[in-house]
N, C-alpha and C positions, 0 to 999 in steps of 0.2 A: 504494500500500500504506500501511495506517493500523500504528499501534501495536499496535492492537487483531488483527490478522493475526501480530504474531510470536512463536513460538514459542519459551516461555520470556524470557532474561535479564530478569526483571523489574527489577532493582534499573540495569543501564544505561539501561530504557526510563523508569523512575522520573526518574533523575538528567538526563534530555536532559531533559523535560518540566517539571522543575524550574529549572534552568535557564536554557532557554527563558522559560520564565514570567517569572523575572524579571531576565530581560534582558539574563543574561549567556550570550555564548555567540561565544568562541573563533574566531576568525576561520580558524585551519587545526587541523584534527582528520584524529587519526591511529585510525583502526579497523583491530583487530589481531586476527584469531582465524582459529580454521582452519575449511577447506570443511563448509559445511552447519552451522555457527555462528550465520549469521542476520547476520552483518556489513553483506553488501549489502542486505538489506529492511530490516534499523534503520537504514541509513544512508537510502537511500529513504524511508522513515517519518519519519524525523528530517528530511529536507528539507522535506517534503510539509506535517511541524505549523509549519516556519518559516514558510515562503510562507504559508501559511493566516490564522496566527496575527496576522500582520503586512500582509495584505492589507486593500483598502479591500472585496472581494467577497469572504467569506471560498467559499460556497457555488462559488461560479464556479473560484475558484483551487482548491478540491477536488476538483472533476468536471475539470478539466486534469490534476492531480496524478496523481488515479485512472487517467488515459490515458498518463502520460510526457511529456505533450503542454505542460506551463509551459512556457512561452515564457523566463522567468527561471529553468530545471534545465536546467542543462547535466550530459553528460553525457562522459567518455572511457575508453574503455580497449581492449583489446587487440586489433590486428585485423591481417590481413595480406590481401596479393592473391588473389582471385577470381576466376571468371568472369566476372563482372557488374563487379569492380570490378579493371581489370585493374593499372592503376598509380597511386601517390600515393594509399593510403589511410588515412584519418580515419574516426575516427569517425561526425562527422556522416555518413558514406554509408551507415550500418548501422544505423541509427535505427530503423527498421521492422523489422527482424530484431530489433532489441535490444527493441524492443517486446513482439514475439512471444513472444521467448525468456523475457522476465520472465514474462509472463502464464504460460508453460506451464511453468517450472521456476523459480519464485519463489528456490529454493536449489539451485539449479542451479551447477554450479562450473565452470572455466576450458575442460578440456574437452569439457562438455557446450558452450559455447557455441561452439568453434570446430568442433563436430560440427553446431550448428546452422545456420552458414552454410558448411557445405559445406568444411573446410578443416582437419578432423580432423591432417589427413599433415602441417602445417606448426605453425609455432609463433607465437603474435600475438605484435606490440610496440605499445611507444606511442614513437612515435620523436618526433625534432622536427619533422617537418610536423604533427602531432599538437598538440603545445608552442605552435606558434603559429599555431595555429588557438587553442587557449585564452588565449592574450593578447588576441586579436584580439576572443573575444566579448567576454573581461571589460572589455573597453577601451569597451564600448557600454553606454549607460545601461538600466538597469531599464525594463521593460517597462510593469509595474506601479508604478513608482514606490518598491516595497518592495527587499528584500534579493534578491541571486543569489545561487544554490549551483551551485559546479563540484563535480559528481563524478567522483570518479576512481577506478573499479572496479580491480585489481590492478596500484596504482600500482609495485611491484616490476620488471613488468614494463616499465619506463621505462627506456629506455638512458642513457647518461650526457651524451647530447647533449641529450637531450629534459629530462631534470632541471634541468641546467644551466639551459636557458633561461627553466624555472617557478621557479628558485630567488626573485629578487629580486619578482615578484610574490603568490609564496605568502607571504616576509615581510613586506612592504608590499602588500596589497592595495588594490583602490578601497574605499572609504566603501560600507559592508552588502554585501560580496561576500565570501561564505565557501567556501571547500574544505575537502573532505571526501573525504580518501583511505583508499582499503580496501586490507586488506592480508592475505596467507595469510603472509607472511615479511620481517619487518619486517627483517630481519638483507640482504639484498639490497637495501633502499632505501639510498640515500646519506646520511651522516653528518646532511651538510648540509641535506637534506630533514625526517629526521627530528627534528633539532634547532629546527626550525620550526614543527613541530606538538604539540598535544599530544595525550599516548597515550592510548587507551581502551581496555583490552584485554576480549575477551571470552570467556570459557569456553566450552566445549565445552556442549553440551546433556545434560540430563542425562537417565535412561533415562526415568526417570515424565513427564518432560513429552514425552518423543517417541512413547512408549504411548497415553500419553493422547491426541495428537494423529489417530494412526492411527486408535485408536478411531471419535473424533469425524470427520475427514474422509475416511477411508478406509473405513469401514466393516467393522474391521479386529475379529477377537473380542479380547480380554483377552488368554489366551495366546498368541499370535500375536503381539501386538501388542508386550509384553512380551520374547519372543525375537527378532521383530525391531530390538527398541530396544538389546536384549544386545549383536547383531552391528555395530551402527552406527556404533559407536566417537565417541558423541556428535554424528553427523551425521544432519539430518533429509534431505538428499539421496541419503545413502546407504542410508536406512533406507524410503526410497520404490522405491528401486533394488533393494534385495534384494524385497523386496513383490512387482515388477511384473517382475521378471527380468532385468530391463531394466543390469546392471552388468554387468561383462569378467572378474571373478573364477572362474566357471566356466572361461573361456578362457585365463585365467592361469594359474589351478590344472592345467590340462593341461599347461600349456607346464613348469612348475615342476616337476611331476612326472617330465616325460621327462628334464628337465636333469639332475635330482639322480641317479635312475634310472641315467639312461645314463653320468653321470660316474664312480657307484661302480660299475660293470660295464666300466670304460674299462681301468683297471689290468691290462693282463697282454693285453688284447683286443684287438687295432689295427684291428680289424671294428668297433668302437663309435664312433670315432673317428670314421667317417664319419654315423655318426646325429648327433652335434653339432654337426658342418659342417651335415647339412640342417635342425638345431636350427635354428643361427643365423640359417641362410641367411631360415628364416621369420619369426623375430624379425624381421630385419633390416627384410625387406619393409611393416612393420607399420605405419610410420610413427612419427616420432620421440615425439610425446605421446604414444601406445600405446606403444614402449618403456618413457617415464618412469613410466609407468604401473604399469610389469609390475613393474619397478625396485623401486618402491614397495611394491608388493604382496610382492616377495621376502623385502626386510628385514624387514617385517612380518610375514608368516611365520613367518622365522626366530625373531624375537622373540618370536609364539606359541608355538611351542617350547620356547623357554628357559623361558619361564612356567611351562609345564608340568612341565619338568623338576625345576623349583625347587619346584614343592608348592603352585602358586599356582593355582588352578581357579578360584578368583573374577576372576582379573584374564581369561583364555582365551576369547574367543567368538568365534577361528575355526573354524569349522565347516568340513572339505571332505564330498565328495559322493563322492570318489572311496574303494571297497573296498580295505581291507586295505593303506591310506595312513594311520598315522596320524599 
């Protein structure tokens, strides 16, 4: 993925590329912004014009970059056991999946990728087999002769073993070896991590360039394009997902419905009581990222609500589907 591919932040893709250019460029970088941000494709992008810019091939190191396939882009983040991959998993065994997934959901977020291998119902880490596995590649010379970049997609998601053991290399790295970690929640990274990098934070997208985009790659009309960008909540992942049906908010907004429903007909009723138990009992089964999901989805809700209460119809673009809910 080039610069030219992301959507919006112009003035961060401005400042990597400046920079870069001349010379200066940070050897641990902290990218901070929320899903469907564009965080992981500017971080992508922004490796892709290092190696490039800095190669003795620039064309050759482009057609690698364009594949995932630099020999000097390393790659980590979140993965747990599988079918295929029954114990001690790393990243590098997910390579080909991580491939896939890029190509086919560029802003694609945490649980779309653990849906893409298969592993929805669990929860990915970067643990320390992970940790040192990245000491191990960076401890090996350039391929190319030029700079390495480690990324590290929802460094968050690092336990405190696996931190631990990148601390003294992400402050001291080898000579042209740069990390680049992405982050939804920089408030779970450790002190000591973050006190190592520097921040770059990045804004939500905003409606017109997610309109726009639809437009252009979706095929998307104007109005359309526009109410989908409404509901996005400045996410371009999210705003492909309402599009293509393809999100859980339907399936939330049921669940959400019978909750509230069933809790204020619970009072006086000990017959309702057991619609909650078979509430639960469904949640339950849902798997734990589907949980945090719903979670999510709830408080947001609510917050919907208050919006509205309060007189604020510009801030409001929850939309349900369900009658005489409002």
């Amino acid at each position: 993925m080039t610069f030219d591919a992301i959507i919006g932040q112009e003035h961060i893709k401005n400042h990597l590329i400046k920079s870069t250019d001349n010379g200066r460029i940070p050897h641990a970088q902290l990218f901070i912004g929320k899903p469907g941000a564009g965080t992981l494709s500017t971080a992508i992008a922004y490796a892709n014009y290092i190696l490039c810019k800095f190669s003795k091939n620039p064309d050759a190191s482009a057609l690698k970059c364009s594949k995932l396939q630099h020999p000097d882009m390393h790659f980590a983040f979140p993965v747990t056991t599988t079918d295929s991959v029954k114990k001690h998993p790393i990243s590098d065994l997910f390579l080909e999946n991580w491939r896939t997934f890029r190509a086919e959901k560029p802003y694609g977020n945490l649980f779309n990728w653990l849906q893409h291998i298969g592993v929805e119902n669990k929860q990915g880490l970067i643990g320390v087999e992970e940790a040192e596995s990245i000491v191990k590649k960076l401890q090996l010379k350039s391929y190319e002769g030029g700079f390495k970049v480690m990324l590290i997609w929802m460094a968050e998601k690092m336990n405190v073993q696996a931190s631990n053991k990148l601390l003294k290399l992400i402050e001291e790295p080898p000579s042209k070896t740069i990390f680049i970690l992405v982050t939804e929640d920089e408030e779970q990274l450790i002190n000591t991590i973050k006190s190592r990098c520097q921040a770059l934070h990045f804004p939500v997208l905003s409606e017109a360039a997610i309109a726009e985009h639809l437009q252009q790659m979706e095929n998307v009309s104007k109005n359309e394009a526009i109410n989908i960008a409404h509901q996005s909540e400045g996410s371009y992942n999210k705003a492909l997902e309402i599009l293509h049906h393809s999100n859980k908010d339907s399936i939330f907004e049921e669940w959400f419905i019978i909750w509230v429903r069933s809790a204020f007909r619970a009072k006086g009723n000990a017959a309702v009581i057991q619609d909650l138990i078979g509430w639960s009992e469904n949640i339950a089964a849902s798997g734990r990222e589907t949980q945090k999901q719903f979670l999510q989805y709830c408080l947001h809700f609510f917050r919907q609500a208050l919006l509205t209460n309060y007189g604020t119809p510009e801030l409001v673009f929850l939309e349900t589907t369900t009658a005489n809910f409002p």
